[in-house]
N, C-alpha and C positions, 0 to 999 in steps of 0.2 A: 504494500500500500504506500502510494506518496506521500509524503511528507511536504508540508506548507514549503513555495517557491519561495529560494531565497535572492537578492537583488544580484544584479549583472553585476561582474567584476570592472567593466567602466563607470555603473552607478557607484561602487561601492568606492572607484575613486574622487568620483565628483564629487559624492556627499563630505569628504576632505573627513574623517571621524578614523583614520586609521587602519590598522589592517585585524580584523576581524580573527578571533582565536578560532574560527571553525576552517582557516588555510592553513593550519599551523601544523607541520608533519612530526612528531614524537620523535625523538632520536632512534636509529635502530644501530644494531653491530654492523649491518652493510656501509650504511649513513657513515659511520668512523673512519671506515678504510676507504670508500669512498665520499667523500661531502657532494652533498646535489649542488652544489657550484664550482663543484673541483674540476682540474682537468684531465681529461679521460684520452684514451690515446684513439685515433681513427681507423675505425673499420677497413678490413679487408676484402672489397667486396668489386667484382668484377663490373664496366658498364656491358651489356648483351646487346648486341647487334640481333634487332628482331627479323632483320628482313634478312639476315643471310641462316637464321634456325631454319630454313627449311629448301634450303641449299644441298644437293648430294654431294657436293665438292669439299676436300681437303677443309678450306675455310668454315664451313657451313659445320661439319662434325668435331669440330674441334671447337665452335663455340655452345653446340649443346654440351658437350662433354666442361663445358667453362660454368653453363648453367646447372647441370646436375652438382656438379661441386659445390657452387655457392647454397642452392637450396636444399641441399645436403648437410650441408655444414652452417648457414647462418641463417636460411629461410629467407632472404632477401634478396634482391638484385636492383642498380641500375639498368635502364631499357632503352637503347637510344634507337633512332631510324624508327619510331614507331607510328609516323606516317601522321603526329599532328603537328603544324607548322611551329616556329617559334610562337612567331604572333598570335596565334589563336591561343598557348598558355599563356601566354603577354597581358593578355584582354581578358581571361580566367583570373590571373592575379590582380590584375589594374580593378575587376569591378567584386573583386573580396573586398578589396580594403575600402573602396568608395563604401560599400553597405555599412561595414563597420566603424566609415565617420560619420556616419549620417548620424542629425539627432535623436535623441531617445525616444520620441516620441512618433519617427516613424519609423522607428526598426519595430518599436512595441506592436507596429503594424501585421505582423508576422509570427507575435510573441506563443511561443509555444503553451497548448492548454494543457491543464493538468491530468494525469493519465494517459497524456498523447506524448512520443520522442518526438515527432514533426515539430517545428517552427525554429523563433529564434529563441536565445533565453540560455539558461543552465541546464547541466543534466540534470535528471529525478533525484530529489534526495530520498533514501531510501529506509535510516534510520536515523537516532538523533544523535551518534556519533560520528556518520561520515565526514571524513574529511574532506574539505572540496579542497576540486581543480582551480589553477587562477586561469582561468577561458572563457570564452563567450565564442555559443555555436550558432551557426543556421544549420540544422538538418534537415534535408531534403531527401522523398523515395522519390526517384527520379526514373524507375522503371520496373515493373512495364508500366507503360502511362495512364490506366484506367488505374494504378495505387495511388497514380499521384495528387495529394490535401493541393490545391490551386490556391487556396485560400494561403498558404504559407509564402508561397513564393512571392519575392520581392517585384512592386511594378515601380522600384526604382532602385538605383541608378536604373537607367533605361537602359534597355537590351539584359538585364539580368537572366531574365524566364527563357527567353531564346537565345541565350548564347549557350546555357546552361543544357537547354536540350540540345543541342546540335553538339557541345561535348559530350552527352552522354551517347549519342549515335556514332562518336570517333570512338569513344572508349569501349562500346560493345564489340568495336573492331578488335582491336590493341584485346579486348579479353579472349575473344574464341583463338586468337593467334595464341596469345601465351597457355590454355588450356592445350590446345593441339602440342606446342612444343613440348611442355611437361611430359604428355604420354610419350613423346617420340624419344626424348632425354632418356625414358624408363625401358623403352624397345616394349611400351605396348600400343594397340591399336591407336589411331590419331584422335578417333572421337574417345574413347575409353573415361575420359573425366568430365566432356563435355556434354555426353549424355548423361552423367550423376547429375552436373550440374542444372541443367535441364532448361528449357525453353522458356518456364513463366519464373527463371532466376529473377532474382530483385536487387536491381541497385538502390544504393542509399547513400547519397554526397552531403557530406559535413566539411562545411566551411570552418573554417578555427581562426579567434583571434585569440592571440595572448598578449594581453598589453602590458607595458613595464614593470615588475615585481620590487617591491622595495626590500622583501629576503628573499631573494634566490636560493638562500642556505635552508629555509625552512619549509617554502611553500614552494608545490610543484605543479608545473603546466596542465599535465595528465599524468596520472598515477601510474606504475608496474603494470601491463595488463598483456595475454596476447589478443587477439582479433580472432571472434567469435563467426569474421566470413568464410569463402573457399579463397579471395585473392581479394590485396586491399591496393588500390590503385593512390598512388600519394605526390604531390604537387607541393614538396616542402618550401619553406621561404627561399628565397633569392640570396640573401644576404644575411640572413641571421640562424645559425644554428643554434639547435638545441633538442633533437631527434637523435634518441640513443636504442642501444640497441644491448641484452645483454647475451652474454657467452661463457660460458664455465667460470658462472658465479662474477665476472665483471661486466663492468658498462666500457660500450663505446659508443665514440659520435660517429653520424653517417656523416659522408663525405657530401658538401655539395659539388654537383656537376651540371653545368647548364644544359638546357634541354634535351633533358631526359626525364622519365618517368621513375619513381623509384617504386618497384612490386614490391611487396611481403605476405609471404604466405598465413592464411589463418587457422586454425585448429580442422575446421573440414577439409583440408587440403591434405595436413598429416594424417587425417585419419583416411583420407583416400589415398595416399600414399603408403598406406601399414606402416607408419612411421618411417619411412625413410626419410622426404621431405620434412623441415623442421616449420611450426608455426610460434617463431620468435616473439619473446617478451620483450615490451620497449616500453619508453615511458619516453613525456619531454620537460626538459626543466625549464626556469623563467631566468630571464633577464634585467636586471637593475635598470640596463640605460633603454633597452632597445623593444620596440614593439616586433611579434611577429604574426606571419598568417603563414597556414598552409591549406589545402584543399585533400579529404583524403575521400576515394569514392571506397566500398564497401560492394564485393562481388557474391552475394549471400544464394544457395542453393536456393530449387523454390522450395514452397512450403511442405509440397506433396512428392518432395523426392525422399527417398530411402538412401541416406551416407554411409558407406561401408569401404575396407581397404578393398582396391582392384582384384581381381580375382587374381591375376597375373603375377600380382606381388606378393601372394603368401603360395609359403611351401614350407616341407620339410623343417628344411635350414630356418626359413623364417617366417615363424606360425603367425596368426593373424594375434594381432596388437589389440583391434578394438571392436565393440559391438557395431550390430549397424543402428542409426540414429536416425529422428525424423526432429524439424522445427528445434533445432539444436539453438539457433540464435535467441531464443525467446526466455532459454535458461543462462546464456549467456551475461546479459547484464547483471544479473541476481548476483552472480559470481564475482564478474568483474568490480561491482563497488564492495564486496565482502574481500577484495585481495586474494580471492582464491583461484585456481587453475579451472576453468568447465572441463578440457579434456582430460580431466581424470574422472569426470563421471561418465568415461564412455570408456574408458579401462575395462578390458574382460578381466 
């Protein structure tokens, strides 16, 4: 059950009254060796040339065999050649940040209702200990288009609604491409994950701002969490890092690299994977001086598909990892604001 909304984290600067103890992260023994404003050393993570994965050529096997590695080992990937201009994420980032100077009182235009994830606003608070995130989101289900609240979507900055759909028509692209390479990375059939995933799949685009933090040492952007999708499509800031990623117990920062996509696989993807592929825990910290945005789309099975590992991929040698699962996303959130793992309740 939701818990009363609490004010936006640009209201909560306006009102000039301080920084509120419900941002305030407890110390933990991770916290020690690493501080959320420390410096972390940068990820090792390949960019993937999408348009030469399906290449027969020397070139072409040698960068799936780049991609099984990375998603193998860190769940992530830069994606370049993915077929959307500069300009068109240019225009994606230029009309984030417009929405989120707009004033208060027309973003509230959007303001998400309680018991709904759709609009703008903060995430659900869920009990009276959470600790919030210092963020302000627009979440948008952006497909298939008879899910989409219309009522949420912004009719300003102009061109928002239709820039917005016409990225989500490039990105359906950019998805079935990288679902096909995965199975071919794996040596199973092309469609093999893109049929799990299934035709009335549901995207779901959340704009992100995080605006300047006065403790970056205490309060954190978004919390430890993995991604409850099959593939999360991400549009990090231009200039401001603070998207980390971790690995045998440390954090790293991802790299920026201009136009490019950044993938990360979500929990349904490892479990279609029987665990091979990893669905990495990230989190983002905040900045003292600097505002940031990113855009991340959410590539969620549909509702009525059955997630299970490939048949391909369990044997003998390596028995099947997980049950099969329905509407995994919907247990998802529950998880995620309690700090705990969802795919371990699909552990056999």
């Amino acid at each position: 059950m939701e818990k009363p909304k609490f004010k936006t984290v640009q209201e909560v600067i306006a009102a000039g009254e301080g920084l509120p103890e419900r941002y305030l992260h407890a110390p933990t023994k991770d916290s020690e060796s690493q501080p959320l404003n420390g410096l972390v050393p940068e990820m090792d993570i390949p960019a993937i040339d999408l348009s030469l994965l399906f290449s027969s050529s020397e070139d072409g096997r040698e960068e799936l065999s780049k991609l099984h590695s990375a998603l193998s080992t860190w769940g992530v990937v830069q994606v370049m050649n993915h077929g959307i201009t500069e300009e068109f994420l240019d225009k994606i980032y230029k009309l984030t940040k417009q929405f989120f100077a707009l004033p208060a009182e027309e973003k509230q235009k959007c303001a998400r209702e309680t018991g709904n994830i759709q609009g703008y606003g903060n995430d659900m608070i869920l009990s009276d200990n959470q600790v919030l995130d210092w963020i302000d989101r627009l979440f948008l289900t952006t497909y298939p288009q008879d899910k989409r609240q219309l009522q949420f979507w912004p009719q300003v900055p102009v061109g928002f609604s239709e820039t917005l759909h016409e990225y989500t028509m490039k990105q359906r692209i950019v998805t079935e491409k990288f679902f096909k390479a995965m199975a071919r990375s794996l040596e199973l059939e092309e469609n093999c994950f893109l049929d799990m995933y299934g035709e009335n799949a549901i995207m779901n685009s959340r704009f992100n701002f995080f605006p300047p933090c006065p403790r970056p040492d205490k309060v954190i952007g978004i919390k430890p969490h993995a991604d409850g999708s099959a593939i999360t499509l991400l549009l990090p800031d231009k200039d401001v890092e603070g998207l980390q990623f971790l690995k045998d117990g440390k954090w790293y920062k991802a790299p920026i690299v201009p136009d490019t996509i950044l993938i990360n696989l979500g929990d349904q993807m490892e479990i279609m994977s029987n665990g091979i592929y990893k669905s990495p825990v990230h989190r983002v910290v905040t900045n003292r001086e600097k505002e940031r945005i990113s855009v991340a789309t959410f590539c969620v099975p549909g509702p009525d598909k059955e997630i299970q590992p490939a048949n391909g991929l369990v044997s003998e040698a390596r028995p099947r990892l997980y049950k099969t699962i329905t509407k995994y996303a919907e247990l998802h959130y529950k998880y995620y604001q309690q700090g705990r793992r969802t795919i371990e309740a699909a552990l056999i």
